[in-house]
C-alpha positions in Angstrom: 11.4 -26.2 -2.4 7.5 -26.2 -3.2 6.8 -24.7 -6.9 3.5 -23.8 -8.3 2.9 -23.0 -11.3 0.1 -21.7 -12.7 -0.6 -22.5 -16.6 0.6 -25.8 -18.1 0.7 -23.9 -21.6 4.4 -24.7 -23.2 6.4 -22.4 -20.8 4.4 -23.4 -17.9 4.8 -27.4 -18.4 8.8 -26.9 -19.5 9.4 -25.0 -15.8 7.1 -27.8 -14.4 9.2 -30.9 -16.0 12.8 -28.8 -15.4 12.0 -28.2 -11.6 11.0 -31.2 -11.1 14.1 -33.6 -12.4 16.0 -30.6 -10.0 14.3 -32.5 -7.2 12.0 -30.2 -6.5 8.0 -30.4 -5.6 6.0 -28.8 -8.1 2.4 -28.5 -8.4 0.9 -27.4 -11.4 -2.7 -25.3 -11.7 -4.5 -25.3 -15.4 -8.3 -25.2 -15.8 -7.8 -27.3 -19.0 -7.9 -30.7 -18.0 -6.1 -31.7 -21.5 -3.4 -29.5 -20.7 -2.3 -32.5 -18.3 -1.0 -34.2 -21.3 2.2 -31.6 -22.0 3.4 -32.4 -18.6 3.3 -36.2 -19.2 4.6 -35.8 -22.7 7.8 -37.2 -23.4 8.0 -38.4 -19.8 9.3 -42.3 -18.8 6.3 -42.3 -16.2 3.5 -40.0 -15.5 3.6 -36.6 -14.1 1.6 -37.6 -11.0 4.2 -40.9 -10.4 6.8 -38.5 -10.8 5.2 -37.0 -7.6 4.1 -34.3 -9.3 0.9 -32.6 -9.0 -1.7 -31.3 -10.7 -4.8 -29.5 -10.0 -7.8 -28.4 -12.7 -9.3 -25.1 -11.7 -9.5 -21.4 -12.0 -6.6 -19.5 -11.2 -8.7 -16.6 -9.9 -10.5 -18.6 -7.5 -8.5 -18.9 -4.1 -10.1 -22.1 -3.6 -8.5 -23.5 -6.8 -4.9 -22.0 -5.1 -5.6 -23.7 -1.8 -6.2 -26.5 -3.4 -2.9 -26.4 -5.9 -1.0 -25.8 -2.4 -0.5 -22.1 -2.4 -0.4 -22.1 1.3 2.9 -24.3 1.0 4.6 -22.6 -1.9 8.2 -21.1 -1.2 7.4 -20.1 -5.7 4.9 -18.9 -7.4 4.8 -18.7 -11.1 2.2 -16.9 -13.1 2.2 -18.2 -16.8 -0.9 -18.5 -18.2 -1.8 -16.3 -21.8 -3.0 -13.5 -20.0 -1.1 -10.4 -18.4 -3.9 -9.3 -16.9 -4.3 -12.5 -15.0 -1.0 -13.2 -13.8 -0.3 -9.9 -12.4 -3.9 -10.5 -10.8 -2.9 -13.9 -9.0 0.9 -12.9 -8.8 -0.2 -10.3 -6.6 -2.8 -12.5 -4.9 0.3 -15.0 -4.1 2.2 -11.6 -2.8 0.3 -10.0 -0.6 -2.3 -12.7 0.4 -0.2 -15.9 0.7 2.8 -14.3 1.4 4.5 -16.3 -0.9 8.8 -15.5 -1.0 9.2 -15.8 -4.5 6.5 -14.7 -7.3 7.0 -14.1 -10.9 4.8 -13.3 -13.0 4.9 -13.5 -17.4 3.9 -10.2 -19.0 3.8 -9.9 -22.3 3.6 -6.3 -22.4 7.1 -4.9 -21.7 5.6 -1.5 -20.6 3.4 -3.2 -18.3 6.4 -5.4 -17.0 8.4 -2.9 -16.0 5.9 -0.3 -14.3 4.5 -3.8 -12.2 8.6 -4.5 -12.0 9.1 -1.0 -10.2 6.0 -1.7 -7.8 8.0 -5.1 -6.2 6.5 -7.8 -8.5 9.3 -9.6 -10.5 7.9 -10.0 -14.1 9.8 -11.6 -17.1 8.6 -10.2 -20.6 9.2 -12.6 -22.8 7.8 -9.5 -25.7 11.1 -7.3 -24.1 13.7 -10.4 -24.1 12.6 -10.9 -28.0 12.9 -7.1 -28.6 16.5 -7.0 -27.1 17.6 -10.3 -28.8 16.7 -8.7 -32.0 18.6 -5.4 -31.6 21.4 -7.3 -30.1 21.1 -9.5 -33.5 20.8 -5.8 -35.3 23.4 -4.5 -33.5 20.9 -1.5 -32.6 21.6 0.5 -29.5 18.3 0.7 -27.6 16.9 4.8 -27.5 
């Protein structure tokens, strides 16, 4: 299976390494060129002769996709520090790429689940830490 993931911040590089030890083929798009360095961190060899792959550019720009291998992926994750976008180039990978699996990180749980009811499959990582804690509280949500 072909993987890209978009944003090689700590929950973007951590999918990255984990899918790729399953044996999968994972490209990775950041337009930091320094955030190259998680993905290689704590590695025996580098990311790129681990035959993974990794492309600097804009996610917004489709050129910067192409590039990445959008046309190829069978998943696409969003994950870069902004909701606005990942749903933007969640839903590019959606409708324009056709892509069979997309997920996109919102940090907004509201914002999740509205995008959630429209077809894109989000994971809030703001609504997980909200129901760990009244789980931890023993709070029955309203």
């Amino acid at each position: 299976m072909f993987v890209l993931i978009v944003g090689a911040g700590r929950v973007g590089s951590a999918v990255a390494k984990s899918a790729l030890a399953a044996g999968h083929e994972v490209s990775v798009l950041d337009a930091d060129p320094l955030s190259h360095e998680r993905l290689d961190a704590g590695q025996s060899e580098s990311w790129e002769d681990a035959e993974g792959q990794f492309t600097v550019g804009t996610a917004l720009e489709v050129d910067a996709l192409v590039q990445a291998g959008i046309e190829h992926a069978d998943v696409f994750i969003a994950s870069t520090g902004g909701d606005n976008t990942n749903l933007i180039i969640a839903q590019i990978a959606q409708k324009r790429f056709d892509v069979e699996k997309v997920l996109a990180r919102v940090m907004d749980p509201a914002r999740a689940g509205w995008y959630g009811a429209q077809g894109l499959q989000t994971i809030s990582p703001t609504r997980h830490a909200i129901e760990m804690f009244e789980s931890a509280l023993e709070i029955q949500p309203a």
